[in-house]
N, C-alpha and C positions, 0 to 999 in steps of 0.2 A: 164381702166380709171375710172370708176363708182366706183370701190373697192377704190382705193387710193385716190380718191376725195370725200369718205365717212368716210376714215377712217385714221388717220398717219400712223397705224400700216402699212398696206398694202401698204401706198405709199412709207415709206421706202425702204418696201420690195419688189417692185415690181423697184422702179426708183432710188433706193441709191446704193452703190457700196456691194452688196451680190449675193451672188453665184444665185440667185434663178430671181435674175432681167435679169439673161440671158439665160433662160431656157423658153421653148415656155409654160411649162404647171409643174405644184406646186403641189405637195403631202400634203395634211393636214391630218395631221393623228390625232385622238382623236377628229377630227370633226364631227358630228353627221349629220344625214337629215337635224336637224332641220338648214343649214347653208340656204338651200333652200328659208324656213322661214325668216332667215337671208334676204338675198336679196332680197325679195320682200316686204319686211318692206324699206328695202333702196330704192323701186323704188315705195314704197308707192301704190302697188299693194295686202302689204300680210295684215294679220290679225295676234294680237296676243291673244291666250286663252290662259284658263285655262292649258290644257294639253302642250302648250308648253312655257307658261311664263318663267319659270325661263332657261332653255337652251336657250332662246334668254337673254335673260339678263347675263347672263355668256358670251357669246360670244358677245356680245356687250363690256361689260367692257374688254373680254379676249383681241380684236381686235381694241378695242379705236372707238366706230363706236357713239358718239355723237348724231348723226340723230334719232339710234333706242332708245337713253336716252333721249332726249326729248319727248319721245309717254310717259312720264311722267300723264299728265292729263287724257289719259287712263286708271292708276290706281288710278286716284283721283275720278273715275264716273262717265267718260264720255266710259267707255267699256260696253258691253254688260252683263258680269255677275259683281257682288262687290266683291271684296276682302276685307275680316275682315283688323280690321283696324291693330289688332298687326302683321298680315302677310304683311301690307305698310310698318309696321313700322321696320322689319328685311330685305324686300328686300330694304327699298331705304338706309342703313346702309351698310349692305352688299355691293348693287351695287353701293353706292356714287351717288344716285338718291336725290339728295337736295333739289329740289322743292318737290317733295314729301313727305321728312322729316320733310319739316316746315310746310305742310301743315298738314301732321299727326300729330304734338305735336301740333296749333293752336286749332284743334278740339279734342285732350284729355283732359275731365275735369280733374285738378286739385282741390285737396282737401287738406289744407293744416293743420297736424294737430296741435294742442295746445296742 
């Protein structure tokens, strides 16, 4: 219940009419550890660093999990290390991270030239 009330993806697939909503247990193949990561970011138990940033943010957008796209202001500097600011400015593109986008072009100076 905690998946599919984190995610549409999962609650599809867990309570819509697919093969897999009536099966006691799901094979995810091409999912990594980090899914672990994954859910304890949804029970707001986990942490995200450096080494596992971006496979939670792929699985976040891969799974529709909204919850772990708003930890947004933890790549704004409220995390424990910074991220250069053109590596905000490719993941929140990439991952359709918006607050993050707007706040990364707020704070790029513009120069504009003559």
């Amino acid at each position: 219940q905690i998946l599919a009330h984190a995610s549409p993806y999962f609650e599809a697939l867990l309570y819509h009419n697919f093969k897999e909503s009536q099966k006691k247990e799901i094979v995810m193949n091409d999912v990594s550890v980090e899914i672990v990561t994954m859910l304890e970011l949804i029970y707001d138990t986990g942490k995200i660093d450096e080494k596992n940033l971006h496979q939670v943010l792929k699985m976040a957008d891969q799974f529709d999990i909204p919850r772990i796209r708003k930890k947004e202001n933890w790549m704004m500097g409220d995390g424990e290390f910074l991220i250069p600011r053109h590596i905000q400015l490719f993941l929140s593109d990439h991952y359709k991270l918006h607050t993050l986008k707007t706040a990364c072009w707020k704070l790029c100076p513009i120069k504009w030239m003559k």
